[in-house]
N, C-alpha and C positions, 0 to 999 in steps of 0.2 A: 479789713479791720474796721472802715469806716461802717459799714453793713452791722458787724459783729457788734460794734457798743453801741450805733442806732435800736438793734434787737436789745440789748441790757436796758435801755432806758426803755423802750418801749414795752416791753414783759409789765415793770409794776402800772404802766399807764396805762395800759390793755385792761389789767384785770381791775382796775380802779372805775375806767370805765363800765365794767359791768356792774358793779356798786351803784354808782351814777344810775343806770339803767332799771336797776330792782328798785331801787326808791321813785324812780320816775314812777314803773309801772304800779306803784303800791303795791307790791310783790311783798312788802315788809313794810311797815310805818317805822318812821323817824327815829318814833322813843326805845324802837328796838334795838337801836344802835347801840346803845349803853350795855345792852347784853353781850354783843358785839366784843363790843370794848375790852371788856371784864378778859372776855374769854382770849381775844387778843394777847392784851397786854397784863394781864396780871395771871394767865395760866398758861399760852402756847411759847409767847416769847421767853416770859423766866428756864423753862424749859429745854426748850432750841438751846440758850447760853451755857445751862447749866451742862448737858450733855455735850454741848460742843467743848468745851473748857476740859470736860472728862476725858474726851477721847482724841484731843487735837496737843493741849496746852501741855507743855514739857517743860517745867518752869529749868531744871538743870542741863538740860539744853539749849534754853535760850536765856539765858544769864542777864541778858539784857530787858527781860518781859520789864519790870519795873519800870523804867521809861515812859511806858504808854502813856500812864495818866498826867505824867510831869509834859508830855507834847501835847495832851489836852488841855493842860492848864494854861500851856504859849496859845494854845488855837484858840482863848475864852480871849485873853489878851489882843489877838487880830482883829478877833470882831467885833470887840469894844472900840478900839482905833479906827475900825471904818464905819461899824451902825450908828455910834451916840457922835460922831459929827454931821455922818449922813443922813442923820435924822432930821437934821433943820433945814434940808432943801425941798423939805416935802411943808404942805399948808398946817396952819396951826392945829388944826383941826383934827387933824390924820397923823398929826406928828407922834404921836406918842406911839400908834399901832406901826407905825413903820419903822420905827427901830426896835420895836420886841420882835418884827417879823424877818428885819436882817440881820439881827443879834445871834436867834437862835438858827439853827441850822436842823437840816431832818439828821440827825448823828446816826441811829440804829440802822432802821429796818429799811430807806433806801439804799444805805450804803453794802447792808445787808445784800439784798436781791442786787445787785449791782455788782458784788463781790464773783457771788455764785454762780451769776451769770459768765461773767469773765474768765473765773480763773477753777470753777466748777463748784459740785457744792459738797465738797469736804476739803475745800482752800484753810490752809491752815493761816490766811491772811483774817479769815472771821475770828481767831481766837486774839490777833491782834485786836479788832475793829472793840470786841467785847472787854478788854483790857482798857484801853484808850477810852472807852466812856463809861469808865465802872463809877466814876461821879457824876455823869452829867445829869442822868433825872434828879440827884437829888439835888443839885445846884441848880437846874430849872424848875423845879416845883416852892424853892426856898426865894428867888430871886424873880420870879414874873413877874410878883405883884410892886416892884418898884415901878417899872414904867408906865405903872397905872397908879396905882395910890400911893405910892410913894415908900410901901411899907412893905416886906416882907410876908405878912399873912403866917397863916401858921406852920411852924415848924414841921418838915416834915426830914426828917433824919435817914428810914430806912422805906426800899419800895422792893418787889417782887423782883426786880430784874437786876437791881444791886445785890438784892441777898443771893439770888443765884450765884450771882458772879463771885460774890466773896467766898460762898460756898465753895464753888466750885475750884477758885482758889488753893485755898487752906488742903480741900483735898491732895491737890498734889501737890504743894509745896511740904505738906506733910506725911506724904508716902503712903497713906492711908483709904487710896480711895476705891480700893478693891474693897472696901465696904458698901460700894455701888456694884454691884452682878450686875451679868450682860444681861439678863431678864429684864431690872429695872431700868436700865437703859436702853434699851430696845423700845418697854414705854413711852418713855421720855424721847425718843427719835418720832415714834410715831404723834404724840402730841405736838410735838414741837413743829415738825411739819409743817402743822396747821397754822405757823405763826407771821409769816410770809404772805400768804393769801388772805387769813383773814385780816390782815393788819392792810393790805390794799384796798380791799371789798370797803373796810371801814374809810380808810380815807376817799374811794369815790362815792360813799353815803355821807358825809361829811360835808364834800363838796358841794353834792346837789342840796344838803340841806342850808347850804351859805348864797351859792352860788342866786341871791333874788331878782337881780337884774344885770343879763349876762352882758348888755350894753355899757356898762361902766368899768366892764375890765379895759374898754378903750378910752380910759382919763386918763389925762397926763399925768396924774399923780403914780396910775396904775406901770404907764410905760416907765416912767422914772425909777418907779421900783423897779423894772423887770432889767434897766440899765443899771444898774448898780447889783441888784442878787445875783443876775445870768450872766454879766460882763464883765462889771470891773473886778468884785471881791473874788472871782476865779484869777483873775488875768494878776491882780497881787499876789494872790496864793501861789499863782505858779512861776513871778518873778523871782519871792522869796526864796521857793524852793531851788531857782534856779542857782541863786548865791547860797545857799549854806549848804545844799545838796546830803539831808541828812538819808539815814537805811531807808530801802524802797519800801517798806511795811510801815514805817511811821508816815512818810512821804504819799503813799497811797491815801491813807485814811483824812491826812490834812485835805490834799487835792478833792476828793469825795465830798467830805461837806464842807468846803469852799463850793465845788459847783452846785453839788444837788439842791434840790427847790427846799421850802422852808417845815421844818418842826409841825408835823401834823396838827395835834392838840394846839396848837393856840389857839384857833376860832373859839373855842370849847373855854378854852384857859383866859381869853380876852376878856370874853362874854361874863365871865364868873369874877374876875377882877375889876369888872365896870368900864370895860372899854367897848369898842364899836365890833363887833365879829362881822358883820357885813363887808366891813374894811378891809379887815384880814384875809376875810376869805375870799374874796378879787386876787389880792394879789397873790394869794398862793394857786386859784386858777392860773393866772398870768406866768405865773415862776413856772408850773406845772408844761403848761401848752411848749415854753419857749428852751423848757429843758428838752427836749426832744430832740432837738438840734445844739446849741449848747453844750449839754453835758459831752456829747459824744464829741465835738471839734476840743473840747480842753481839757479830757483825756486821752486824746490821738494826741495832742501834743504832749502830756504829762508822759504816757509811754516812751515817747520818740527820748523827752531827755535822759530816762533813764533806760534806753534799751532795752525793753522787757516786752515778751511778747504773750499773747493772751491763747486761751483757749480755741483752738481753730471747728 
């Protein structure tokens, strides 16, 4: 097992590194990433949800789906309790970037490849993971701009991977969604594919384009961070679970991002709010590197409390 979620974590850091690598070699310039991007996150991941949702989500089956986002709403609650106090043990300076960067958590696309790895990749746990953060981009794009200017910035309501989701929704909750042929969804498998890999590719051109001096990921401010995102807010998350012990499918997704390293787009979303991206991107190197080990010891133990075993 220890092997098996060593390999889960190491799969998106694999293919992140070779991101890392194509921008090293100028195989692709920087500005291209915004192409990247687009293609990413506003046409492979909407996709992947929307199709997953179609052919996994059984809303009169699982009578329970509604839940998901009310455990997201506890899980915005936790890390408010632990970022915005743990934010002032870091220097005045950096304070503001170190609590947007243990606020947010990577919600989607680690938990995503993380999933698929474990439990394969038609886990009917991704129709959870897609459920449970059918808010969060729009709550992170509405709420960044506080820990920087104070202000919300502009509204944004509706994005590619929430309309999926709600789409996707409404179809079966409404019985209607044999208006979707396996033709078009066949498509949409094949696109969506692509949403996993390019969404890594992007986060190791990301990295290399932060990463300007790799000797400061060893500043105390850097380890502090990496003591608090990789240790402690896991090692709460999985006390909590340990007393309330709610179903293993909300329980999985809390445990996920409690551990996984931090919300891709902030260097990006910093930088644009007037904060320090250089900051940022240290420590989500550092979160990154020390997930490796990490992730997999407090999910060996998350399975142990709930006795569930993974894909062999």
């Amino acid at each position: 097992m220890v092997l098996l979620l060593m390999q889960a974590v190491a799969v998106p850091i694999v293919v992140g590194l070779l991101g890392f690598w194509v921008l090293q070699r100028r195989m692709i310039e920087g500005a291209h990433l915004k192409v990247l991007a687009v293609l990413a996150l506003d046409i492979a991941l909407p996709c992947h949800v929307l199709v997953t949702l179609l052919d996994r989500f059984e809303p009169y089956a699982m009578p329970d789906w509604w839940n998901r986002p009310l455990w997201w709403a506890g899980s915005v609650l936790f890390f408010a309790l632990l970022a915005l106090p743990g934010r002032r043990l870091f220097p005045a300076d950096v304070r503001r970037e170190a609590g947007a960067t243990l606020f947010y958590p990577n919600a989607v696309f680690l938990p995503m490849v993380i999933i698929m790895e474990l439990f394969g990749r038609d886990s009917a746990y991704l129709t959870d993971l897609f459920l449970f953060t059918l808010f969060f981009s729009m709550f992170y794009f509405n709420t960044i701009g506080r820990f920087y200017a104070g202000t919300p910035g502009r509204l944004r309501l509706v994005n590619p991977v929430l309309a999926a989701t709600l789409c996707g929704v409404l179809l079966k909750i409404l019985r209607i969604d044999f208006i979707a042929p396996e033709f078009l969804r066949s498509g949409l498998r094949l696109v969506g594919a692509m949403a996993a890999p390019a969404l890594l590719l992007l986060l190791g051109g990301n990295i290399f384009m932060d990463l300007t001096r790799p000797r400061d990921v060893f500043r105390r401010d850097t380890l502090l961070f990496v003591l608090l995102k990789n240790i402690v807010i896991p090692l709460a998350m999985l006390g909590i679970l340990f007393v309330i012990r709610p179903a293993f499918a909300p329980a999985l997704i809390l445990m996920l991002h409690a551990a996984v390293p931090p919300l891709t787009s902030l260097p990006a979303m910093t930088e644009r709010c007037g904060g320090q991206r250089a900051v940022v991107g240290r420590y989500m190197v550092a979160a990154f590197a020390c997930s490796l080990i990490t992730v997999p010891l407090f999910m060996i133990a998350f399975l142990r409390l709930y006795e569930v075993a993974v894909i062999e």
